[in-house]
C-alpha positions in Angstrom: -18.6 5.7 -16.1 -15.0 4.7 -14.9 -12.4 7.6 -14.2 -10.2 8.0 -17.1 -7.0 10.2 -18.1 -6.1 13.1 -19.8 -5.8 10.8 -22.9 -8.8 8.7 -21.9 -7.3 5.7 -20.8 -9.1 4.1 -17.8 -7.8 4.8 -14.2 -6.4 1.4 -12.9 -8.4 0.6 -9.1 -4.7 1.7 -7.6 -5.1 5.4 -9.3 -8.6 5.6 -8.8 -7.8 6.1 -4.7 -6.8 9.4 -3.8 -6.1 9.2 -0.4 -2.5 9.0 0.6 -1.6 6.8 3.3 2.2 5.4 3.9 3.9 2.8 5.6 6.4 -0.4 5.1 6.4 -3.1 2.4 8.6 -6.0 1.1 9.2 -5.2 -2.5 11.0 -8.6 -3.3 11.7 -11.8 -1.0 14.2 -10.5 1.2 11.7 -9.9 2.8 13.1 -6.3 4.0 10.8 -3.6 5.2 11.4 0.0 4.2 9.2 3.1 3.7 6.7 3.2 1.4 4.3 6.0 0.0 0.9 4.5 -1.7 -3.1 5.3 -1.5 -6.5 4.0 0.1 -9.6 4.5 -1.0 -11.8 7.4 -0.3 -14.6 6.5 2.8 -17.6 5.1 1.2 -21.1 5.3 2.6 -20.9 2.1 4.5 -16.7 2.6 5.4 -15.2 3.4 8.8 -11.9 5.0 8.4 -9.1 4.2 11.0 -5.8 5.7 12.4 -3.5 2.6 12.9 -1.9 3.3 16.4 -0.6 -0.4 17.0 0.1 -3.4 14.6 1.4 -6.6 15.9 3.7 -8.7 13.7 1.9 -12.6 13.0 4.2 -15.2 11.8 2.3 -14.9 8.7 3.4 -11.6 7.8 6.9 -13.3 7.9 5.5 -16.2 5.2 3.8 -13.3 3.2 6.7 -10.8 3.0 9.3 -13.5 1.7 6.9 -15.1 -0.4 7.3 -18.6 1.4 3.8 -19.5 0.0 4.3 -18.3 -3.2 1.1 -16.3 -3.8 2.9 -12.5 -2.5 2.3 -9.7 -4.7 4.8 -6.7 -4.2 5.1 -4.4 -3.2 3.6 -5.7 0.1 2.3 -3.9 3.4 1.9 -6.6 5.9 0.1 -6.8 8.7 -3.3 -8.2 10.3 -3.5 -7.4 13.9 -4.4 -3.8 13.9 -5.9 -1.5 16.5 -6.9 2.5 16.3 -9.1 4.8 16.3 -11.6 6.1 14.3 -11.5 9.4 12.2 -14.6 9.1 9.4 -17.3 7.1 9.3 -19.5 6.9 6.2 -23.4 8.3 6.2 -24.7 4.5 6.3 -22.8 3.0 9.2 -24.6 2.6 12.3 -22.1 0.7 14.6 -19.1 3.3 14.8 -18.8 7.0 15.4 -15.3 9.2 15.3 -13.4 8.7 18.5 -14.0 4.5 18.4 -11.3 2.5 19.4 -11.5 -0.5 17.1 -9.4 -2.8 15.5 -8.5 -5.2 12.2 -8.1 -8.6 11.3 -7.4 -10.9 9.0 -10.2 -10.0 6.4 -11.5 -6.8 5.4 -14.6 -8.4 3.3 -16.5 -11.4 1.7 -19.2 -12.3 -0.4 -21.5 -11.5 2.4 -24.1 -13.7 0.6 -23.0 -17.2 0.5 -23.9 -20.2 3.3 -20.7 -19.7 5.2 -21.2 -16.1 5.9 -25.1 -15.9 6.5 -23.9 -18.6 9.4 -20.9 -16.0 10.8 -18.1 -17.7 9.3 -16.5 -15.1 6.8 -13.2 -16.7 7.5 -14.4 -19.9 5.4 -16.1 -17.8 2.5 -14.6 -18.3 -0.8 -14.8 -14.7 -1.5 -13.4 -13.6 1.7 -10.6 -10.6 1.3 -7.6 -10.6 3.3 -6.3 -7.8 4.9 -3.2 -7.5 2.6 -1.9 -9.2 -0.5 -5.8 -9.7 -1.6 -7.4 -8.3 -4.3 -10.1 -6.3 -3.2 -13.5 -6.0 -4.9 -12.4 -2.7 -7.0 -10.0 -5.2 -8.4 -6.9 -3.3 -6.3 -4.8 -5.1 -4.0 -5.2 -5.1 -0.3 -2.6 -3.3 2.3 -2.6 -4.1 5.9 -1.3 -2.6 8.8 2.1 -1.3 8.6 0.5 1.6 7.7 -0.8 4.8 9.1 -4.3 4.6 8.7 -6.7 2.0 7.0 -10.2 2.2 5.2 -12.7 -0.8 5.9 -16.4 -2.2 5.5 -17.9 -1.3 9.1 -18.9 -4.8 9.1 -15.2 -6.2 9.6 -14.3 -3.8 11.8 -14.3 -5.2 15.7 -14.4 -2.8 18.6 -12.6 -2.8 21.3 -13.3 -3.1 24.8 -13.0 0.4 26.9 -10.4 -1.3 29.6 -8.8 -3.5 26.9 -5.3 -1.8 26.0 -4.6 -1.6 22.3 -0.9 -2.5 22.1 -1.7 -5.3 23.9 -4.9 -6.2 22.6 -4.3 -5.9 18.8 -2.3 -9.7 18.6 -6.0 -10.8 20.0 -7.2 -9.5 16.2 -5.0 -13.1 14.8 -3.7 -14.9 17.3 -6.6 -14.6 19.9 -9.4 -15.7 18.2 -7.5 -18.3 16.6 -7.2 -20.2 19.3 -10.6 -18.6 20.9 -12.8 -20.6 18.0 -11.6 -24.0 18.0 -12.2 -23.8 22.0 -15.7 -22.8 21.5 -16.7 -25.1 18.4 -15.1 -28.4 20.0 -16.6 -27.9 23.8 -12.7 -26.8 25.1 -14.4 -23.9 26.8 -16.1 -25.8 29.5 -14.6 -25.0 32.6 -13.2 -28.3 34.7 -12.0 -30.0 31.2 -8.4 -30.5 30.6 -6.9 -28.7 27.6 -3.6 -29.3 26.0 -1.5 -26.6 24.3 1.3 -27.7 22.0 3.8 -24.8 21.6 4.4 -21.5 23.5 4.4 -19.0 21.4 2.4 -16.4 19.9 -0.7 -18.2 19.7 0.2 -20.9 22.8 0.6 -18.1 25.3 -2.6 -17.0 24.3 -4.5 -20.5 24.0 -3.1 -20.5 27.9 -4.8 -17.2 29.2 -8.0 -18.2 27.2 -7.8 -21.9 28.7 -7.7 -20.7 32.2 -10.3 -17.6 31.6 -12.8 -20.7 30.7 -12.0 -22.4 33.7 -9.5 -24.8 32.1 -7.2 -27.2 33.8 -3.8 -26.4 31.3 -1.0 -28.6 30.4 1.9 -27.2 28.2 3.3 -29.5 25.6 6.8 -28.1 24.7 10.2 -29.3 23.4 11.7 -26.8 25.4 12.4 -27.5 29.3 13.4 -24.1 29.4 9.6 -22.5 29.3 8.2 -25.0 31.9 8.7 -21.9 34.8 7.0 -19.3 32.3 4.6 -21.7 31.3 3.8 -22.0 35.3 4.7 -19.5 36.9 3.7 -16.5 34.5 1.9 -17.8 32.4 -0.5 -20.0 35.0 -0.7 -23.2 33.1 -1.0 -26.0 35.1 1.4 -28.1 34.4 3.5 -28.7 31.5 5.1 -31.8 29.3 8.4 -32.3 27.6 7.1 -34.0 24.4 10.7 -35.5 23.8 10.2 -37.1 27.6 8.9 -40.9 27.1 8.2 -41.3 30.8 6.4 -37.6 30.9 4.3 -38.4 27.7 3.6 -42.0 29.1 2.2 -40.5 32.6 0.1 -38.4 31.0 -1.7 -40.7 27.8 -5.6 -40.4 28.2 -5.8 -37.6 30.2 -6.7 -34.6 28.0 -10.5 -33.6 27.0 -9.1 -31.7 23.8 -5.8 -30.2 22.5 -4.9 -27.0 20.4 -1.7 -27.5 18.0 -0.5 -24.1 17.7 3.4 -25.3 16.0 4.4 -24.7 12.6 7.3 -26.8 12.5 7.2 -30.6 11.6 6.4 -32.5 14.4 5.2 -36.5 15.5 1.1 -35.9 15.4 0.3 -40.0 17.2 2.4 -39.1 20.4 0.0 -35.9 20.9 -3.0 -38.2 20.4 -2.1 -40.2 22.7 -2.5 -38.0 25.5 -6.4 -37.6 24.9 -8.8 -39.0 26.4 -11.2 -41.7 24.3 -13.5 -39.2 21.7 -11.0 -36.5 22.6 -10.4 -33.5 20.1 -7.3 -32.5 18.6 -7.1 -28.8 16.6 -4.9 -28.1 14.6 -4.1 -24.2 14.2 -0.4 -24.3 13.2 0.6 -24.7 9.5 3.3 -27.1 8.9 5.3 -26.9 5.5 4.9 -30.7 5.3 2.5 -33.1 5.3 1.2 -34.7 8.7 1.7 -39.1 8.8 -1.1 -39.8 10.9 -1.4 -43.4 10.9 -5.1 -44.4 11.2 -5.0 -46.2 14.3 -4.1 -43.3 16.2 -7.7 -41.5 15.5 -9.8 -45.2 15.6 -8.4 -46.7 18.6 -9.9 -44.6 21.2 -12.7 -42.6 18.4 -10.2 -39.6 18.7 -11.2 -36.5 16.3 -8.6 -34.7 14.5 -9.9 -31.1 13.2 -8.1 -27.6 11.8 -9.3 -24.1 12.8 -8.7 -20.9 10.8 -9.1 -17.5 12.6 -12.7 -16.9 13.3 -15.9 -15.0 11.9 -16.5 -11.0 13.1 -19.1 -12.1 15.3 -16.7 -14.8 17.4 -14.0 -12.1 16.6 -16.0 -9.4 18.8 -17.1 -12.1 20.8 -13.6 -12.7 22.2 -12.6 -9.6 22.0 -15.5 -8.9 24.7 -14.0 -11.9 26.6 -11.0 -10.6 26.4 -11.5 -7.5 28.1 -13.9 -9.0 30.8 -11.4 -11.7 31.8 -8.1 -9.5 31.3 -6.8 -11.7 28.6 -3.8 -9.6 26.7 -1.0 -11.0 24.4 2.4 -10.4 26.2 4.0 -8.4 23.7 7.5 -6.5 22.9 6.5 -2.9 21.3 8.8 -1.7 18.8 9.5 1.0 16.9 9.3 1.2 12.6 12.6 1.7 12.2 13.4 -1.6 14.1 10.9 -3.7 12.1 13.4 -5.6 9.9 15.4 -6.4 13.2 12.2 -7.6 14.7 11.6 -9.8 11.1 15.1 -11.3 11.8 14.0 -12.3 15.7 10.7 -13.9 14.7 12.8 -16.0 12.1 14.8 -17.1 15.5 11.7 -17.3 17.8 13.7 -14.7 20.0 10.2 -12.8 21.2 8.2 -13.4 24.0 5.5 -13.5 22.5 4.4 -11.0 19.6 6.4 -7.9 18.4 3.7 -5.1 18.6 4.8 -1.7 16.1 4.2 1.6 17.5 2.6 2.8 14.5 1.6 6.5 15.7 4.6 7.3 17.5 7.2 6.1 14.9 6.3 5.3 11.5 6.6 8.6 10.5 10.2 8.4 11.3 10.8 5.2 9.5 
């Protein structure tokens, strides 16, 4: 029977959690950030229980918190790239014990039952729960990681690797494994072939370190002269284009085995093509606001294969992860504290990070 009142009115899901938890959410689209005292569920039998330490800020948070897609439901606690430790475990879970240090995604569940997740790919289930702004199977909406601690299914929790930092791994959580599965489903993860990254920024920098880990030869595609010596030099790409450069882009048609479009903003799709090689593979990761004009003849002449990726199953998720920390592939980040977070916001609007704002959950949220 459901918990009820005083006056026997049913508990909504949101009273029925009694544990208190805090942390930042948007309450309108302003988008600002400010403290915020709400509840998590109590640890079920099957429930790992985490102490957010780190939570890295994903473009998407931006789209979520000023509800740019128009599905936000406020008050919203962003956040999806999230890495702690655990403090309870529930009496069936097998894979965690107190002490773990794990992290958090971009879903906390799914169906668990349907085609897509018996094959590993939760991220395609139609059930599949996000990690905030979802509504949960108690019928309660989701909170992510601007928080100071988090309950989750054990089976959507990823561990980390012992020598992988967790301020510096937790943007793996979004950004790496969203450029990690489109390498490993199209064949970009073969070492010798030549991969093409469009963008350098959160997920570019990434889709760099990953390419070169496989074995990768790297060319940055950029509209930015300005990042060719990070791209290089830093970064280890080798080599990089100036997509507005005719003769650059010219030099360099049919040389690419596969590409990984990591830029939101609207951009010319048949010049990018053109650099692959015949049957190459173009992924797109990034989410423009406006439809693509892709004009056929770009994809037939040459049999090239256009494709979109969206973050990755848990199993690919610890999969990279474990790459990750054998490789020494980190996000370069900037770690903040909460009380800087809406100044942060107002950066990512301007791209002014290099690459992904990381908050310092345990040492300042409480100060927020």
């Amino acid at each position: 029977m459901a918990p009820s009142t005083e006056n026997g009115e049913k508990l909504s899901p949101a009273e029925e959690h009694s544990r208190k938890a805090f942390g930042l959410a948007a309450t309108d689209s302003s988008g600002h950030l400010s403290p915020f005292a709400f509840s998590r569920r109590n640890n079920g039998e099957n429930d790992v229980t985490i102490k957010i330490l780190f939570c890295g800020i994903c473009h998407s948070d931006l789209h979520s918190i000023k509800n740019e897609w128009r599905n936000t439901i406020y008050p919203i606690v962003a956040g999806h790239e999230i890495a702690g430790l655990v403090t309870e475990v529930g009496s069936k879970v097998q894979k965690y014990k107190v002490g773990d240090k794990v992290g958090v995604g971009c879903m906390v569940n799914s169906c668990q039952s349907c085609n897509n997740c018996n094959q590993g790919f939760e991220n395609y289930c139609p059930g599949m729960i996000l990690t905030y702004n979802s509504i949960d199977k108690d019928g309660s909406v989701t909170y992510g990681g601007y928080s100071n601690m988090i309950v989750v299914n054990e089976k959507f929790v990823i561990k980390f690797p012992e020598n992988l930092p967790l301020d510096k791994g937790a943007p793996l959580l979004c950004a790496g494994i969203t450029v990690y599965s489109p390498m490993k489903y199209h064949g970009l993860n073969e070492p010798g072939k030549h991969l093409g990254v469009v963008g350098l920024g959160g997920l570019g920098h990434v889709a760099v370190k990953f390419g070169k880990a496989f074995g990768l030869k790297v060319t940055v595609i950029s509209t930015s002269a300005s990042k060719e010596k990070e791209a290089i030099e830093r970064l280890g790409a080798d080599a990089f284009l100036i997509s507005k450069n005719p003769e650059q882009m010219q030099a360099a048609m049919g040389t690419m085995d596969g590409i990984i479009d990591t830029v939101s903003a609207p951009h010319s799709i048949p010049p990018l093509l053109a650099l692959l090689k015949a049957t190459g593979k173009m992924i797109m990761v990034g989410l423009p606001e406006k439809p693509l004009e892709i004009p056929a003849f770009s994809l037939i002449m040459g049999g090239k294969n256009l494709a979109g990726s969206c973050i990755g199953g848990i199993k690919d998720t610890q999969e990279m992860l474990d790459f990750a920390g054998k490789h020494g592939v980190t996000a370069d980040i900037e770690l903040i504290s909460a009380d800087y977070v809406n100044t942060a916001i107002e950066r990512l609007v301007k791209a002014d990070v290099r690459y992904r704002f990381v908050i310092d959950i345990a040492n300042s949220l409480n100060a927020a």
